[in-house]
C-alpha positions in Angstrom: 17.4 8.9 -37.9 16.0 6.8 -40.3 17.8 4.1 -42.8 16.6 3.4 -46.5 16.0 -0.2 -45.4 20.1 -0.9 -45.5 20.4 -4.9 -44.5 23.3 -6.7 -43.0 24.1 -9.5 -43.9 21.3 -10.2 -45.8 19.4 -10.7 -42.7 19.4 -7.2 -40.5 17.6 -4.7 -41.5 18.8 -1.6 -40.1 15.4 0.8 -38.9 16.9 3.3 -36.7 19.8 4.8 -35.1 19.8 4.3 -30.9 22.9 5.4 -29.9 26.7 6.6 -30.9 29.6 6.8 -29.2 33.3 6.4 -29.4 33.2 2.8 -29.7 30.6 2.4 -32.3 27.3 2.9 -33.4 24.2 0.8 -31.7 21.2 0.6 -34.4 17.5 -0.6 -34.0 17.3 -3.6 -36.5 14.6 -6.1 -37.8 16.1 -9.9 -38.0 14.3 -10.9 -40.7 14.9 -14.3 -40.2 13.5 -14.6 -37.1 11.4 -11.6 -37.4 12.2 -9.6 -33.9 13.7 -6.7 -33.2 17.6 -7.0 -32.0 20.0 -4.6 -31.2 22.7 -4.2 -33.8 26.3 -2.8 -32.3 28.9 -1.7 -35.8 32.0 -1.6 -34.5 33.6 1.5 -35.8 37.3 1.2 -36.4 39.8 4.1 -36.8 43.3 4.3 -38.4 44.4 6.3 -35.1 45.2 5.7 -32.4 45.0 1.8 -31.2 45.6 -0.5 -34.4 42.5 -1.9 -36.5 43.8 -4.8 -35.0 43.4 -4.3 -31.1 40.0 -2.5 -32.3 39.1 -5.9 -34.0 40.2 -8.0 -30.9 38.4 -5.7 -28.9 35.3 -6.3 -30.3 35.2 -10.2 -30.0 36.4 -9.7 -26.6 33.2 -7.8 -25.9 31.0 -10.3 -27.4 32.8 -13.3 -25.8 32.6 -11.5 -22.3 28.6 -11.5 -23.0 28.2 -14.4 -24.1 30.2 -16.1 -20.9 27.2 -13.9 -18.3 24.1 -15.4 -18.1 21.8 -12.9 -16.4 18.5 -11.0 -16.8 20.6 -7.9 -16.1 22.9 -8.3 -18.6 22.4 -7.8 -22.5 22.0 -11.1 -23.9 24.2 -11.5 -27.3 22.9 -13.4 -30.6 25.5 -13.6 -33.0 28.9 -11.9 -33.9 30.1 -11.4 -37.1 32.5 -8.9 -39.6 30.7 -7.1 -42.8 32.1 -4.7 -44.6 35.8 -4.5 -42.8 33.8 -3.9 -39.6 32.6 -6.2 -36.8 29.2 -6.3 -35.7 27.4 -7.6 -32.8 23.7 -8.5 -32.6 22.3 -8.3 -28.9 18.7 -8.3 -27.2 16.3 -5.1 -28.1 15.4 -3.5 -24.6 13.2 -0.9 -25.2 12.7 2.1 -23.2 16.1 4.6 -22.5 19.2 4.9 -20.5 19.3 6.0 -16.8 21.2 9.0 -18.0 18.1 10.1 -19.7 15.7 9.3 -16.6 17.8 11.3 -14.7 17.3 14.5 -17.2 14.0 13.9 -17.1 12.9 13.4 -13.8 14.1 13.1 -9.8 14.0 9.8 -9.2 13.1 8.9 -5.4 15.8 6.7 -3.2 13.4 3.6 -3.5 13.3 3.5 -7.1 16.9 4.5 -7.4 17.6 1.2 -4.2 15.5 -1.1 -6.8 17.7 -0.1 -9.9 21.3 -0.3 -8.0 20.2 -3.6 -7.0 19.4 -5.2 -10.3 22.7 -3.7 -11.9 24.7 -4.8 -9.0 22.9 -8.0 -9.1 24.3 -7.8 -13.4 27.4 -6.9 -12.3 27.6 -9.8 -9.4 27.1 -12.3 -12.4 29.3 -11.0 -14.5 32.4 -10.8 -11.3 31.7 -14.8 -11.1 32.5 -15.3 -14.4 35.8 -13.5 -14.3 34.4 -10.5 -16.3 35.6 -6.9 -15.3 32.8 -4.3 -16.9 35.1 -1.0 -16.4 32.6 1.4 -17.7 29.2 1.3 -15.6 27.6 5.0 -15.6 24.2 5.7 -16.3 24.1 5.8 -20.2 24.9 2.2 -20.0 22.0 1.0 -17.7 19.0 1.0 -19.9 15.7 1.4 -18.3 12.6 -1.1 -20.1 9.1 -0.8 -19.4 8.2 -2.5 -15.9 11.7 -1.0 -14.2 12.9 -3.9 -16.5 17.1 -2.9 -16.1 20.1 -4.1 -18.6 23.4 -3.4 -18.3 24.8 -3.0 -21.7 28.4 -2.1 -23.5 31.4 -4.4 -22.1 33.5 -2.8 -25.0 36.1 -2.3 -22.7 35.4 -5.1 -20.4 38.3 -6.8 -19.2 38.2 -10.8 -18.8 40.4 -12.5 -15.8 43.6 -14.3 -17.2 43.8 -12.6 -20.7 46.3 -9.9 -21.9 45.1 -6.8 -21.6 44.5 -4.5 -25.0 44.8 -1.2 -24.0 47.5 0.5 -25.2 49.7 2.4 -22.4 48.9 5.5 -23.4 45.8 5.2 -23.8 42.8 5.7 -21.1 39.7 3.7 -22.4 36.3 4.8 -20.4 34.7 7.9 -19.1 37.1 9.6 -16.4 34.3 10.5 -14.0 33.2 6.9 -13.5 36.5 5.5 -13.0 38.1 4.0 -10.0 41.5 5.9 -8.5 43.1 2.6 -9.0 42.3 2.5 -12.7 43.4 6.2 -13.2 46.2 5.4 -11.0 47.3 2.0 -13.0 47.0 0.6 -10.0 45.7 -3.4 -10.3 41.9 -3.9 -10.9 39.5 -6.2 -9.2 35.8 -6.2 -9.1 35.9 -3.1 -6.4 36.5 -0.9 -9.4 32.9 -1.4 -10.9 31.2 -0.8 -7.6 32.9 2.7 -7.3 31.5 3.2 -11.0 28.2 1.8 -9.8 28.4 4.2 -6.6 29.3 7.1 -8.9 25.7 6.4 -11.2 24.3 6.1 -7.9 24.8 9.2 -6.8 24.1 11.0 -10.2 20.6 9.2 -10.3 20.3 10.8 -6.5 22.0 14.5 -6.9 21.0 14.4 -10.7 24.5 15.3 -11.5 28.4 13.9 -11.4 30.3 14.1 -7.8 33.7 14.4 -9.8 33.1 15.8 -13.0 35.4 18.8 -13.7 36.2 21.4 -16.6 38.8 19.1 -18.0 39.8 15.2 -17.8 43.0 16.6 -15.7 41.3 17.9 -13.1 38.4 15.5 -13.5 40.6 12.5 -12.3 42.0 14.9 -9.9 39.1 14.9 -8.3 38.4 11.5 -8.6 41.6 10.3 -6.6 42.2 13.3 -4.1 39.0 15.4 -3.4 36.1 14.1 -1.4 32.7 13.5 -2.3 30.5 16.5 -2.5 27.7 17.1 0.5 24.9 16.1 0.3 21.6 18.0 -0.8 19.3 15.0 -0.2 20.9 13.3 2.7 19.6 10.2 4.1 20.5 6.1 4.2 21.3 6.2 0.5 23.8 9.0 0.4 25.0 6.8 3.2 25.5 3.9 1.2 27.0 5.8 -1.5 29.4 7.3 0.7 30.7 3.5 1.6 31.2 2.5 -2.5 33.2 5.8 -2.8 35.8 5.2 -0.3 39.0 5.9 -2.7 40.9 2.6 -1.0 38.7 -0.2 -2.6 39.9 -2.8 0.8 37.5 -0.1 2.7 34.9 0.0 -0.3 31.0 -1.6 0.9 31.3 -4.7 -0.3 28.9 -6.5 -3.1 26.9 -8.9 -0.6 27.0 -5.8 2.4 25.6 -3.1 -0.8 22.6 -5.5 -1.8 21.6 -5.9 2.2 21.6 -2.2 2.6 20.2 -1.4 -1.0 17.3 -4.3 0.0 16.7 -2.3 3.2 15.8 1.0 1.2 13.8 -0.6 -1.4 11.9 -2.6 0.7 8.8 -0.1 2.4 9.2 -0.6 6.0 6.7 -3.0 7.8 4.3 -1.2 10.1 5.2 -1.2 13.6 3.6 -3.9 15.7 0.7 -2.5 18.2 1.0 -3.1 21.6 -1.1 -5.3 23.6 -3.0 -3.2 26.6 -3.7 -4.7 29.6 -7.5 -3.9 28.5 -7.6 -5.2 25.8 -6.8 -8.3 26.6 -10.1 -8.7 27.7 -12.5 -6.9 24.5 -15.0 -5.1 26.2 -18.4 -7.2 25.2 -20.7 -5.7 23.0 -24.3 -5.4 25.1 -26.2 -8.6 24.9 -29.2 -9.9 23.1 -32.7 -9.6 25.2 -34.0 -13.6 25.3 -37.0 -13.4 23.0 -40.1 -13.5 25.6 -41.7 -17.2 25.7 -45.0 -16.8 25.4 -47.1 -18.6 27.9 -50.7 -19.5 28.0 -52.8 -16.5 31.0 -55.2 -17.8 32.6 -58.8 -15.2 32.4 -57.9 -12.6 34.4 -54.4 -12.8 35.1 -52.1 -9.6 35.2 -50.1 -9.3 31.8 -46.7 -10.6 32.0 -44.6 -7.8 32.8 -41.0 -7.8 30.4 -38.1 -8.5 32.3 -36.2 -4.8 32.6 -32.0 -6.3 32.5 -29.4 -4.3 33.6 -27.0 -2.2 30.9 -24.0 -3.3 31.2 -21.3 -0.1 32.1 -19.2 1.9 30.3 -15.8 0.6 29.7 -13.0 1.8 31.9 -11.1 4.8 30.7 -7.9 3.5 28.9 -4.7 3.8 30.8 -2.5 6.7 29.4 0.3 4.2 28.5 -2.4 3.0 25.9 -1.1 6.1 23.8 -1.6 5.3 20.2 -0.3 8.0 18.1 1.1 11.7 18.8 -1.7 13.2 19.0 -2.9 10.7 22.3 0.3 12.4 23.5 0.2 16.5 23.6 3.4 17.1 25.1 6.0 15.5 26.8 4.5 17.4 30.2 1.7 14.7 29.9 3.9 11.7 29.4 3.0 9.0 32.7 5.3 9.9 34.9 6.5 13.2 33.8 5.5 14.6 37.4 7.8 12.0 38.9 10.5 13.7 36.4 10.3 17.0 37.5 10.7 16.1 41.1 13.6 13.9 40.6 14.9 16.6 39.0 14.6 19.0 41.8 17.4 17.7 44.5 15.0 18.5 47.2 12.5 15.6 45.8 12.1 12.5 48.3 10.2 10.4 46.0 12.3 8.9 42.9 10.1 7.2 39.6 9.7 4.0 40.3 10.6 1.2 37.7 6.6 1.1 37.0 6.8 4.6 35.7 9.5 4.2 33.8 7.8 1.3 32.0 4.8 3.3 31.0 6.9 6.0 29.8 8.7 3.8 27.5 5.3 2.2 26.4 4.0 5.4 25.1 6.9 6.0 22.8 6.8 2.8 21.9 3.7 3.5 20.1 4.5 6.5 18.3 6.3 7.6 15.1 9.8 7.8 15.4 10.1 11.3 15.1 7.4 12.3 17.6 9.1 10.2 19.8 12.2 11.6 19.5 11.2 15.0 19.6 9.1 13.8 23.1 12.5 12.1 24.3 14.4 15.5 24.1 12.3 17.2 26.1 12.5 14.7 28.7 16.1 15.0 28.8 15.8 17.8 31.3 16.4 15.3 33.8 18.8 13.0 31.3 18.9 10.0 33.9 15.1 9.6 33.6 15.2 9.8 30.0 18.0 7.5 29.5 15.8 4.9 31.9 12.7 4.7 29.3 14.9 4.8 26.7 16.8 1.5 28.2 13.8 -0.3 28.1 13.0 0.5 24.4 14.0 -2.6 22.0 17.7 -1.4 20.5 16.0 -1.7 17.1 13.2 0.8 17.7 15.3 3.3 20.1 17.9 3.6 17.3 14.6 5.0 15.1 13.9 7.1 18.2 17.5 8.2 18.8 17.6 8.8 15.2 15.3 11.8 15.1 16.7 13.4 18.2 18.6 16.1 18.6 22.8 15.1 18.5 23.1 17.0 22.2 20.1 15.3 23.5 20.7 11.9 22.2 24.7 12.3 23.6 23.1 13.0 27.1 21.1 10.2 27.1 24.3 7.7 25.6 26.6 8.9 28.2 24.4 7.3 31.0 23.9 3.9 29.3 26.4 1.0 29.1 28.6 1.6 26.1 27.6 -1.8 24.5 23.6 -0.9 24.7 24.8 2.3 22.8 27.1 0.7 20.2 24.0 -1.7 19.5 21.1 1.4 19.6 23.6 3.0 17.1 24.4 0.4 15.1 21.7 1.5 12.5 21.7 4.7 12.5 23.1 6.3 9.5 26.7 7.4 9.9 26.4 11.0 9.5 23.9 11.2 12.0 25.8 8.5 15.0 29.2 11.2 13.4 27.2 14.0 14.9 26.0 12.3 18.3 30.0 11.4 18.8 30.9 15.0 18.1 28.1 16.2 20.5 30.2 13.9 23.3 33.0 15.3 22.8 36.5 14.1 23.6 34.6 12.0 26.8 35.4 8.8 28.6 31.6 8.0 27.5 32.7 8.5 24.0 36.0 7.1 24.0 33.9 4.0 25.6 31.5 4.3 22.6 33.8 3.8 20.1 35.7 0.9 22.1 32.3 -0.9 21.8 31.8 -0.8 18.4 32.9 -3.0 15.2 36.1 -2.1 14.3 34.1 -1.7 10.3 31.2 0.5 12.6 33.7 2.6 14.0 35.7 3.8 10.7 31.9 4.4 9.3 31.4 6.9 11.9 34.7 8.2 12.5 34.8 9.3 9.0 32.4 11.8 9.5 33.5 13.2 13.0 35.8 16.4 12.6 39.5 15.3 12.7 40.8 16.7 15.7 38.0 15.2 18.0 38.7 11.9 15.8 42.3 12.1 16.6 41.6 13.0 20.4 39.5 10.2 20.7 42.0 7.1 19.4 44.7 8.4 21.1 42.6 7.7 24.2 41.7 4.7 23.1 42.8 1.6 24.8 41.3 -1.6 23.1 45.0 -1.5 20.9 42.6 -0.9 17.7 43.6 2.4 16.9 46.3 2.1 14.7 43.7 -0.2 12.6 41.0 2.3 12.8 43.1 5.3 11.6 44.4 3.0 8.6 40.8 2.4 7.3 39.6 5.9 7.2 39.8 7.8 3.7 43.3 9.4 2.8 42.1 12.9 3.0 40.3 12.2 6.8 44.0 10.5 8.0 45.9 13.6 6.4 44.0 16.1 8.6 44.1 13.8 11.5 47.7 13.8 11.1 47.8 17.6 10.8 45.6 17.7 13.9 47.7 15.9 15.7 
């Protein structure tokens, strides 16, 4: 929509129209003072509803809550001023368009969505230290520049730390989906409250649509402070991290510096795993050396010609030892692992020959060097004779059989768990995501090995994973607890998981 070069106090030129809403009207201006481009909020107010006066307060509220951030991430403010009985605010032009329209337009992958959610909480981090309360992040608020440049915009309904509030009681500023239960409930408001908002746009820029939205704002903040969050149709460590802002007690929400470390570990593309040093290559085979350029030496008449010198080629380099493995495709099947002969008569009870510790170690070096999920997959089918497996799997680094353990099956990786010291399986599923570690506790069942599991881990570790394992076997299991934790553990799982606990029980 185009203006007929309308100018605001006799400065701003009004070019186009950006965006409206129920708050105002955001407009594309020239300054034509400084001549740039700005971004030029009016202010609408309405004689119902809240008085022109709270709608005037309001407004300066919103400029004096920019103007106190200081951040990339935020939308820097100019000037503030009233023409025409409206107010007006003049803020930095970011061109480009909102998340909300990214997300119509495109699937965005969890890097890029990792890399957004960290700038905006990074916006929102700034804005918490200076006693500033946002209360309406959702994606057509995040604009999206050129570069991944990201700008939170719109405080109109921010709320700053120690002043009255202007809301009206009867009135619910914001958009219901993105809200916090506590702010539906009227429940006190601390900076948890944006970081459910933020794990709400996280989710809609990963499902491209709204976890809570419903036919009507009734049942919409229904579902916002009773139902729980949708499953997931692109699972993985992001939906994970979601999960953890949307916990409807904000004491058990993923906390600001805990969000960026996990949001840092998505966005960054993992490091290539280091290769292994072979024995033989310690020692790089030598490439076949030069032949000495022949001196030439005066012959007396009638001597023989010198004959050259006929040196020996040096051999072919030793085959490389199978625990040299480089990829899966050095490693056909699990049949050909080192050692797997040594499995299958362990397995049979009427072996007399155990693996030796030496096998074991060259087992666990050829999964060391390949892919996670190969190696998983070659782990399970090892598991035929579990206390093998769980040997080469103890000598893995915790870090790299977590990956391993990871991509296994949840009965083969329980099999291998309940033969390792519960503290070496608290640590190899301590980064695993917590649907997946949810499934490996399930496939132990109610078991001393699992009630041992859970003893081992953080008491924060434990609620992650406990809040995906089915009630009853969740219930089973802290009942048979004995670290005196369970009462704890049960109080920092999600109201609907402790409802059908206590039903289960």
């Amino acid at each position: 929509m185009t203006t007929d070069a309308r100018v605001i106090k006799g400065r701003y030129e009004l070019r186009t129209q950006l965006g409206r809403g129920g708050m105002g009207t955001v407009w594309l201006a020239m300054d034509q003072r400084l001549g740039r481009l700005v971004a030029l909020k009016e202010v609408l107010l309405t004689p119902y509803g809240e008085g022109i006066e709270i709608q005037r307060a309001r407004a300066l509220r919103e400029a004096r809550s920019l103007a106190r951030i200081k951040h990339p991430a935020i939308a820097e403010i100019y000037d503030v001023f009233e023409e025409g009985g409206s107010p007006w605010i003049v803020m930095v032009h970011v061109e480009g368009g909102s998340l909300d329209d990214l997300i119509r337009r495109r699937t965005l992958s969890e890097r890029e969505i990792a890399v957004l959610g960290r700038d905006v909480l990074a916006g929102l981090t700034a804005a918490h230290a200076a006693n500033v309360l946002h209360r309406d992040v959702k994606p057509a608020n995040i604009l999206v520049g050129p570069g991944g440049k990201v700008v939170l915009v719109d405080f109109g309904i921010a709320q700053i730390a120690g002043e009255s509030g202007l809301t009206s009681h009867s009135i619910m500023l914001g958009t219901t989906e993105f809200m916090a239960p506590e702010r539906i409930d009227g429940r006190a408001v601390e900076p948890a409250a944006d970081l459910w908002s933020l794990g709400v746009t996280l989710f809609c820029a990963l499902e491209g649509h709204s976890p809570f939205r419903r036919d009507n704002a009734y049942a919409t903040a229904h579902a916002v402070c009773a139902e729980e969050l949708p499953p997931p149709r692109r699972p993985g460590p992001l939906y994970d991290v979601i999960a953890g802002l949307l916990r409807k007690d904000p004491a058990l929400r993923t906390g600001a510096a805990e969000l960026d470390r996990r949001l840092a570990a998505i966005a960054t593309p993992p490091r290539p795993e280091p290769r292994v040093q072979r024995p033989w290559q310690e020692r790089p085979w030598q490439e076949t050396p030069r032949l000495e350029p022949r001196v030439q030496r005066p012959r007396h008449e009638g001597a023989r010609p010198e004959q050259p010198v006929e040196r020996p080629r040096p051999e072919p380099p030793p085959p490389r030892p199978a625990s040299s493995l480089r990829s899966p495709a050095d490693l056909p099947s699990s049949a050909d692992l080192p050692g797997s002969a040594d499995l299958r008569r362990s397995a049979d009870p009427g072996a007399a020959d155990l693996p030796s510790a030496a096998d074991l170690r060259r087992a666990a070096e050829a999964l060391a060097v390949m892919a996670p999920a190969a190696a998983g997959q070659a782990l399970d089918a090892m598991v035929e004779d579990p206390s093998r497996a769980a040997g080469v799997l103890a000598l893995l680094p915790s870090a790299h059989a977590g990956r391993v353990v990871g991509q296994m099956t949840a009965a083969g990786a329980a099999a291998l768990l309940r033969r390792l010291p519960a503290s070496r399986g608290a640590s190899i599923l301590a980064d695993i995501p917590d649907r997946v570690a949810a499934d490996i506790l399930n496939a132990l069942g109610v078991t001393p090995a699992a009630v041992r599991l859970v003893e081992a881990m953080t008491t924060r570790r434990a609620r992650q994973v406990l809040e995906y394992v089915p009630p009853p076997i969740t219930a089973a299991l802290l009942r048979a607890t004995t670290d005196g934790r369970a009462a704890r553990l049960l109080a920092g799982l999600s109201p609907a998981v402790r409802a059908q606990i206590a039903l289960a029980d």
